[in-house]
N, C-alpha and C positions, 0 to 999 in steps of 0.2 A: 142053697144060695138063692136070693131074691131076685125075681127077674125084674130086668130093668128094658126098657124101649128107648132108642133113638133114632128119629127120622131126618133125613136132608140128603144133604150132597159132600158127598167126596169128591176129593179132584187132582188133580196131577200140579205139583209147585213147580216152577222151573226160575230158584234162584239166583240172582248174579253171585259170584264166589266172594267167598270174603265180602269187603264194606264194598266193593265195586261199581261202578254206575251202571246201567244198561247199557248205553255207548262202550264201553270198557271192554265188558264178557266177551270172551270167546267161547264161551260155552256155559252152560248151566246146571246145577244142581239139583240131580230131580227128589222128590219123595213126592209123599203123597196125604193129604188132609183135608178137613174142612169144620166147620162148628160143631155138628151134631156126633160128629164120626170121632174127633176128637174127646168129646166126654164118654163115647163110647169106649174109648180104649183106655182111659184112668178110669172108669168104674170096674171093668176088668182087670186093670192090675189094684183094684181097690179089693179084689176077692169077689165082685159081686158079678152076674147072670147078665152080660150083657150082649145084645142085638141090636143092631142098627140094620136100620129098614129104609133101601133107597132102591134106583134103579141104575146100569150099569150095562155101558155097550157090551154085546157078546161077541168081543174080542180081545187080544192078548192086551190092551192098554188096562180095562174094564176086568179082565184076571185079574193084572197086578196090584191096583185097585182093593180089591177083595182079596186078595193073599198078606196083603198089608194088614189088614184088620184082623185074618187070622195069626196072623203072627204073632198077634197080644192077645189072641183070645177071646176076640170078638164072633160073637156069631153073625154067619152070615148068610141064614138058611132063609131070610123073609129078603133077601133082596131080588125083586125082578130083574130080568136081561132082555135087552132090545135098543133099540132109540140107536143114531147115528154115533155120538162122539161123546168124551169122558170130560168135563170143562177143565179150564185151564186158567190158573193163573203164575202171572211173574212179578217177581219179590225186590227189590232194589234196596239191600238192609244199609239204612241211614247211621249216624254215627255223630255224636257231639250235637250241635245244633243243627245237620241237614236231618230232616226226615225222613224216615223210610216210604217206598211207595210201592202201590200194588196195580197193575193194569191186568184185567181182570178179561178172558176169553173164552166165556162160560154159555155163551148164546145158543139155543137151541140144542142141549145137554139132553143125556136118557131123560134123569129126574125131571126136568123142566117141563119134556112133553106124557111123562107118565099121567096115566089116569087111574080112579079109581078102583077101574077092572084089574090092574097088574098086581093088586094086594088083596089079601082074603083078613081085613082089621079084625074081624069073632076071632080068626087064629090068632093073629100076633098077640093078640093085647090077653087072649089066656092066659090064667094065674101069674099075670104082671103085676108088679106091684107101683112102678113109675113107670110115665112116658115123659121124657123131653124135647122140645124140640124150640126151633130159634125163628126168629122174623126174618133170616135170611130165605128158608126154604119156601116158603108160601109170597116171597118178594122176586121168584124165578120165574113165573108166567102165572095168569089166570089158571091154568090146567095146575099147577102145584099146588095155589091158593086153596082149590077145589078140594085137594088131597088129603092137605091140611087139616083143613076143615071134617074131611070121613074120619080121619082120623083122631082127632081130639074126640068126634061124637062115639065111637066105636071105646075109646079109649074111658069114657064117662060111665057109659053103658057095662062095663067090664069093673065101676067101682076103683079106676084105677087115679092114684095123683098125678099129678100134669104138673110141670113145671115147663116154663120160656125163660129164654134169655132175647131180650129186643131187638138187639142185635140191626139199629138201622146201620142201613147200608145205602147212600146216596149216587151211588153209580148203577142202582138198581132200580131204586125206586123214588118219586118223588116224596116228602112228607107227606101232604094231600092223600095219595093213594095209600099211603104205607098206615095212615090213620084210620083209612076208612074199612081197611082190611084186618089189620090187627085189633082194633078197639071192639071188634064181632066178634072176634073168638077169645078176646078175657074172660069171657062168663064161663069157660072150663079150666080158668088155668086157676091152680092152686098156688101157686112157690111164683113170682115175676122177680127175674133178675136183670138187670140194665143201669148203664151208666145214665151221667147228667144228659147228654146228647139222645138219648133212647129214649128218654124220658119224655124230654121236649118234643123230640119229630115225630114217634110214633104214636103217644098218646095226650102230647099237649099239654107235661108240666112239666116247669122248668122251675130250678133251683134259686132263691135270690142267690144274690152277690157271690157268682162263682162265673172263674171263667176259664174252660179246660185248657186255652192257650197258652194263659201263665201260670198256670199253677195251683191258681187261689182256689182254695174249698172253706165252703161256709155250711158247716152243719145244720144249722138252723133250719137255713133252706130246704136241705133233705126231707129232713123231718118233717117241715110244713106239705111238701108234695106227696109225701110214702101216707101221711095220714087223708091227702087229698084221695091217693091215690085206694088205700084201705074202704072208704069212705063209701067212695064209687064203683069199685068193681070186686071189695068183697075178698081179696086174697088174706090167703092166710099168712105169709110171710110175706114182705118186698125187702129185697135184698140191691145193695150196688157195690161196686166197686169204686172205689176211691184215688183215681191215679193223679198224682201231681209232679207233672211232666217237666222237669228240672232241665232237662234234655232228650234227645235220641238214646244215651248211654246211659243215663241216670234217672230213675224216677223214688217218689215214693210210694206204697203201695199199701193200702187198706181196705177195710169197708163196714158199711153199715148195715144192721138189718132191725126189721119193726115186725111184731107181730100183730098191733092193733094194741097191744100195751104197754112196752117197754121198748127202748129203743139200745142197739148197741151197738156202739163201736169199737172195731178192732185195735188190737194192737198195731202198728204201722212200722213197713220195712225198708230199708232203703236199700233199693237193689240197682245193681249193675247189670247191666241187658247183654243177653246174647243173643238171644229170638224171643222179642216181646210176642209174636202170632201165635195166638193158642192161649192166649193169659186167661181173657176172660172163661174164657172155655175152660180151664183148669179151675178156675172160681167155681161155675157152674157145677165142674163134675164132684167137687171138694164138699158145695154144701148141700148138697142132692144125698152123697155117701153119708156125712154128719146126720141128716135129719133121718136117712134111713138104718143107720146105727141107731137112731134111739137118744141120739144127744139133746141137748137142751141147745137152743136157739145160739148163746151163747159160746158154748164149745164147738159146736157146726160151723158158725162162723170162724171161729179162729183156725179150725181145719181148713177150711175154705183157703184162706186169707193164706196159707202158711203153705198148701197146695201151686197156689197161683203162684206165690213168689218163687217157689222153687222152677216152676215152670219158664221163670223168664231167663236161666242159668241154663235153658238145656235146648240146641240145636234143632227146628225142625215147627212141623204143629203140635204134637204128639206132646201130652207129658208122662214121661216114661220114669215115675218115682213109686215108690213102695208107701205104703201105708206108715212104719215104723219110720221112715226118713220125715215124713208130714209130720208123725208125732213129734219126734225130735224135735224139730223147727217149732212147732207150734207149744213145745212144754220148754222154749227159753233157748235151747241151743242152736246158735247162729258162726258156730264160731270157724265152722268151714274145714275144721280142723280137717286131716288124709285119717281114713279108715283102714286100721291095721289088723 
């Protein structure tokens, strides 16, 4: 099996049930997730070697935590133990036109204040053959930034591909800072994945005539930015996601990708939501498997594409589907039919 790397933060969810407000809840629904950790646990039900590499109080919250990811298969022998508290966030799942919302209590987490002493990056990144990791974890504090950083260089060093997903996050981070930190470490990333918004705030291209409010997507626009984006920092694929936000319940769901000469677009699905969280992250970990299969930019993508949507059908952060169910969906059958 291919060893694969992902670094960030895991965290503890504490849902309101059902469509409920936060006013509403008497209580909440826990599990446990987060961007990096997420693609860690579909490349493991994808068949492939994976570890995620964070840090995690040593205590029974910061166990359960890490029993999570052993439960799919994740390894979780590079995670350090120390730091105060495990972050937190709470979910308020939206429905028709109200939106979902996330209040986010992740301040001063292990990850946050780890430093580069709590990992030994010559071991992890050994006979790796991927590292991933998101804008969200280096947008946790300077000391992650820091992290980051050993780690993409250790990761380079070791001849290993790197892929990011951008993943801005405005309750984190300003643009301003979120540019000036991420646009330093493209010069190791191979694979850039990110929406129109990621685009814009992190590294300052934006799509003409689209606008993620209502829906509208203009290809054109893509295309002029991915080849801006080729242009200037050199990656070998940029990939996005394509969501055209119909409602809280209903979106469409595609995407693009450019290698520096062809340009393609998926087939598009119209799905029904049940926990969009985790989508892009299911993108992420669909075209990561694709291109480490061996496939051609185009089938990668369709994997990807076909990964994600099945992800917005299933409870939780986690996309907990098999390889053969991805195929299915992505060679035509949508049709939902009960498996007998």
């Amino acid at each position: 099996m291919k060893k694969v790397i992902t670094m960030g933060e895991i965290m503890l969810r504490l849902t309101s049930p059902g469509f409920q407000r936060f006013s509403q809840a008497n209580c909440f629904d826990a599990i446990y997730g987060g961007g990096e950790a997420n693609v860690a646990v579909s490349l493991s039900n994808f068949g492939y070697d994976a570890h995620f590499v964070s840090k995690l109080p040593k205590n029974e919250i910061g166990e359960c935590a890490k029993q999570t990811l052993n439960k799919y298969g994740v390894k979780t022998d590079y995670i350090a133990r120390g730091g105060e508290r495990l972050g937190i966030y709470f979910l308020e799942t939206g429905a028709s036109m109200r939106a979902s919302k996330v209040v986010y209590d992740r301040a001063n987490s292990a990850i946050a204040t780890a430093t580069v002493a709590d990992f030994d990056f010559d071991e992890i990144f050994k006979d790796a053959e991927w590292f991933h990791f998101t804008g969200i974890t280096p947008a946790l504090s300077p000391e992650a930034a820091i992290v980051t950083e050993a780690a993409l260089k250790a990761a380079k060093k070791h001849g290993v591909t790197v892929s990011v997903d951008l993943n801005y996050r405005k309750k984190l981070w300003s643009p301003a800072r979120a540019k000036e930190v991420m646009t330093s470490l493209m010069k190791y990333v191979d694979v850039c994945i990110g929406n129109e918004e990621d685009a814009e705030k992190v590294l300052g291209f934006k799509p003409a005539n689209t606008d993620v409010t209502s829906g509208t997507l203009e290809l054109d626009g893509y295309k002029d930015i991915f080849r801006q984006m080729k242009e200037t920092f050199g990656f070998k694929y940029i990939a996005t996601t394509l969501r055209e936000s119909h409602s809280a319940s209903d979106n469409g769901w595609s995407a693009l990708i450019y290698d520096g000469n062809e340009f393609y677009h998926s087939k598009k699905y119209d799905v029904r939501i049940v926990d969009r969280v985790g989508g892009g992250d299911s993108f992420a970990a669909g075209l990561i498997c694709g291109l480490l299969d061996g496939k051609n930019q185009r089938d990668a993508l369709e994997f990807a594409v076909a990964s994600s949507a099945l992800k917005h059908t299933i409870p939780g952060d986690m996309n907990l589907v098999t390889r053969e169910e991805v195929e299915t969906l992505a060679n035509g059958d949508a049709s939902g039919r009960v498996q007998r």
